[in-house]
NUMAR-30161 format. One line per 2 residues: number of its first residue (from 1); their letters; for each residue x, y, z of N, C-alpha, C. Coordinates in steps of 0.02 Angstrom, whole numbers. Example, Ala and Ser with C-alpha at 12.3 -4.5 7.8 and 13.67 -1.06 7.14 Angstrom:
BEGIN
1	AS	660,-284,390,615,-225,390,660,-165,390 | 642,-112,354,684,-53,357,645,2,394 $
//
This chain:
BEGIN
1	XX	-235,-1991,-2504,-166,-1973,-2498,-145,-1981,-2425 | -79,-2001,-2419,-55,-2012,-2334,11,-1962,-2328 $
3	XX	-16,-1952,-2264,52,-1901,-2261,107,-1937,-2239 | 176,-1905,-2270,237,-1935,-2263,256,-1926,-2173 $
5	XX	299,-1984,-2126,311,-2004,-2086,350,-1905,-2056 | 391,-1870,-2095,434,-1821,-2081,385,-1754,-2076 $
7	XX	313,-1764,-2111,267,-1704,-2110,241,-1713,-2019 | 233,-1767,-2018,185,-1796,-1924,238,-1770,-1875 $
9	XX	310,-1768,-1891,352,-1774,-1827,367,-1683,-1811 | 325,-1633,-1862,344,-1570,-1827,263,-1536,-1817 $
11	XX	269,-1473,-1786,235,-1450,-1747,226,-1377,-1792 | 157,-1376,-1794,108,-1323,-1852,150,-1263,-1825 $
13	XX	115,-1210,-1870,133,-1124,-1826,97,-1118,-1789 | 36,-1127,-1786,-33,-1122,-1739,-11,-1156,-1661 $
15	XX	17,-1202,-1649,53,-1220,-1594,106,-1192,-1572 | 143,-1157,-1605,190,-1119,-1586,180,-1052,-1572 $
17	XX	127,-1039,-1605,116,-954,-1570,71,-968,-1514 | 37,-1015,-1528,4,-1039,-1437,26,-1040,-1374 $
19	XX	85,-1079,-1396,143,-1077,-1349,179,-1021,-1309 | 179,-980,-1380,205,-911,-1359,188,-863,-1324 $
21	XX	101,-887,-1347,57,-834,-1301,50,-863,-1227 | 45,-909,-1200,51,-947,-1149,96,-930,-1121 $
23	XX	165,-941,-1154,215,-914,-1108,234,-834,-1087 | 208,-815,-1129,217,-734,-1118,189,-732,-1073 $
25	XX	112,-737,-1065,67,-711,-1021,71,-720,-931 | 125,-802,-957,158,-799,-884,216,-776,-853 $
27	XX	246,-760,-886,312,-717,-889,280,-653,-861 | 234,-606,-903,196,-538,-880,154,-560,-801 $
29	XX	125,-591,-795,100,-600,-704,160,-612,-676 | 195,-678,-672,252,-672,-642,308,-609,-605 $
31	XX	300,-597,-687,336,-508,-656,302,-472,-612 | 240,-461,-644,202,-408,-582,191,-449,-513 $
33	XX	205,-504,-511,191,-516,-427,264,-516,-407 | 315,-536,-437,361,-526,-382,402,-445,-392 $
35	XX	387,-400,-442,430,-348,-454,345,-282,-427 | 354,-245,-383,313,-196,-379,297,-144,-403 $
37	XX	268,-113,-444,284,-34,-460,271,9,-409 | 319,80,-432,314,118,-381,233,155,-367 $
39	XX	191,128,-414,123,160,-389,93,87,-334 | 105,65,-364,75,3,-319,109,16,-241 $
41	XX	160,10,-242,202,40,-191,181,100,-150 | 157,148,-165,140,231,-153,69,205,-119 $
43	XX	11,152,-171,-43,146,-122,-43,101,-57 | -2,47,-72,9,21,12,21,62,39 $
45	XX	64,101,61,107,153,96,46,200,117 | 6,233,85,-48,273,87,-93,233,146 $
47	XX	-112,172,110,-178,146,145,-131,112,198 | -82,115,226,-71,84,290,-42,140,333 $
49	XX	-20,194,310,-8,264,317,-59,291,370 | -136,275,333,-209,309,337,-231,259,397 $
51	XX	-220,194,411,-244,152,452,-194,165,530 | -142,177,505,-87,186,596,-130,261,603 $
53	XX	-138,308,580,-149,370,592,-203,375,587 | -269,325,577,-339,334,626,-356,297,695 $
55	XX	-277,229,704,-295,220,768,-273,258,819 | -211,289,779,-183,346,846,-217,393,868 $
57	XX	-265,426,816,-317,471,827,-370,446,884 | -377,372,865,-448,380,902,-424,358,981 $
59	XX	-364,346,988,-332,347,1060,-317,418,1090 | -357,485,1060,-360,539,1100,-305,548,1182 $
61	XX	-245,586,1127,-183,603,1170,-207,680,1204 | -182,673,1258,-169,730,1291,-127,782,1265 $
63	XX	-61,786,1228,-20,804,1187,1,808,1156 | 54,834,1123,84,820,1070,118,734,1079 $
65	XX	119,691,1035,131,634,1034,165,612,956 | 243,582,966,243,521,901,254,462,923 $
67	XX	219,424,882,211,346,921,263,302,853 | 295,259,866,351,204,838,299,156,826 $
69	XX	325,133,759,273,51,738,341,19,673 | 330,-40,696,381,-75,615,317,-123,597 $
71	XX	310,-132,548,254,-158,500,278,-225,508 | 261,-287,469,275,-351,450,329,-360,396 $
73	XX	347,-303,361,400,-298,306,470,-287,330 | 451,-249,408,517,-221,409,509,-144,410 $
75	XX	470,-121,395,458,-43,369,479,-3,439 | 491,29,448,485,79,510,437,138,489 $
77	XX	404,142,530,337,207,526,339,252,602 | 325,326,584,301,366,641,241,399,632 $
79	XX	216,403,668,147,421,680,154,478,706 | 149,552,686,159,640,718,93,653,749 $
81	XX	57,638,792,5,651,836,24,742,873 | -31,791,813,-39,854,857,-96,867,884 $
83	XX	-96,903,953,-160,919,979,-163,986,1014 | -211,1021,958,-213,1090,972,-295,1115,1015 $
85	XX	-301,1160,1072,-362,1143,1110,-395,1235,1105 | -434,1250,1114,-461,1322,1097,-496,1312,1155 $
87	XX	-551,1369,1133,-627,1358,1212,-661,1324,1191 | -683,1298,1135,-750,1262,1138,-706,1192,1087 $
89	XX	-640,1195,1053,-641,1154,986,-573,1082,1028 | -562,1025,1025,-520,1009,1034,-501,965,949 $
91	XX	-454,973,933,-422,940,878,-347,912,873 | -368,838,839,-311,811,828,-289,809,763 $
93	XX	-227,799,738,-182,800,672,-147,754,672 | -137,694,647,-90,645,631,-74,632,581 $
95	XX	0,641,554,39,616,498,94,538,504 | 69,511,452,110,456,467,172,455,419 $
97	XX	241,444,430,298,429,399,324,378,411 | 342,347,329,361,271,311,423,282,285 $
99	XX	475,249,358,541,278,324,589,321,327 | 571,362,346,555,441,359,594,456,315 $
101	XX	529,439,249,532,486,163,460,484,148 | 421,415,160,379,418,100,315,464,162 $
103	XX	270,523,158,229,537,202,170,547,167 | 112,487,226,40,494,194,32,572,221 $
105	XX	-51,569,188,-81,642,178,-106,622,265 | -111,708,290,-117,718,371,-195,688,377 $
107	XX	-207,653,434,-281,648,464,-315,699,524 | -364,739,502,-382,765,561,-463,735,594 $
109	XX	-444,765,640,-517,750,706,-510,799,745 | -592,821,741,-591,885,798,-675,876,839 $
111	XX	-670,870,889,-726,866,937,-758,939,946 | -798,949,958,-832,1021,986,-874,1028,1016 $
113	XX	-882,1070,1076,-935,1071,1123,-898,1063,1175 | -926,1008,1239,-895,998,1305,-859,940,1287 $
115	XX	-807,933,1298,-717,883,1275,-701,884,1342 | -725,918,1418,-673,903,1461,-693,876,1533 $
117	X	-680,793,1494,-717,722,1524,-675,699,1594 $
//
């Protein structure tokens, strides 16, 4: 038996849900790379939050200090550098703010013993 010329010129279901799945699946990446969620969002912010506010730390201020940074986005960030000193303890506290809304969690560092180099 031969198949008629009008059966050859269309396209199975099996190709068409192929299709479908193909295209969906790029439609769904697509979205997630150019649209962010706000968690995705919350962990940049965190982990670049956590990175300005261990180098400010380890630049051991004399004082109270906030230091200015704009990221590569555009972001504006402050860095709240506190430094509180006892008899034997010296400690630092840095909070970083993105925005000044979104605020990572504080970093501390505290030295102890002889600190006065």
């Amino acid at each position: 038996m031969k198949r008629s010329s009008l059966a050859k010129k269309g396209s199975t279901l099996m190709e068409i849900l192929v299709s479908l799945g193909i295209l969906s699946t790029t439609g769904v990446f697509l979205c997630g790379f150019l649209y962010k969620s706000p968690t995705t969002q919350k962990a940049w912010t965190d982990c670049y939050g956590h990175e300005l506010s261990t180098v400010a730390i380890l630049d051991k201020f004399e004082a109270d200090t906030t230091l200015l940074h704009t990221d590569a986005n555009g972001g504006h960030w402050e860095t709240a550098i506190t430094v509180t000193k006892d008899e034997d303890e010296l400690c630092y506290k840095a909070v970083s703010v993105h925005n000044k809304k979104d605020s990572t969690r504080a970093l501390h560092y505290c030295i102890y013993g002889d600190f006065h180099d």
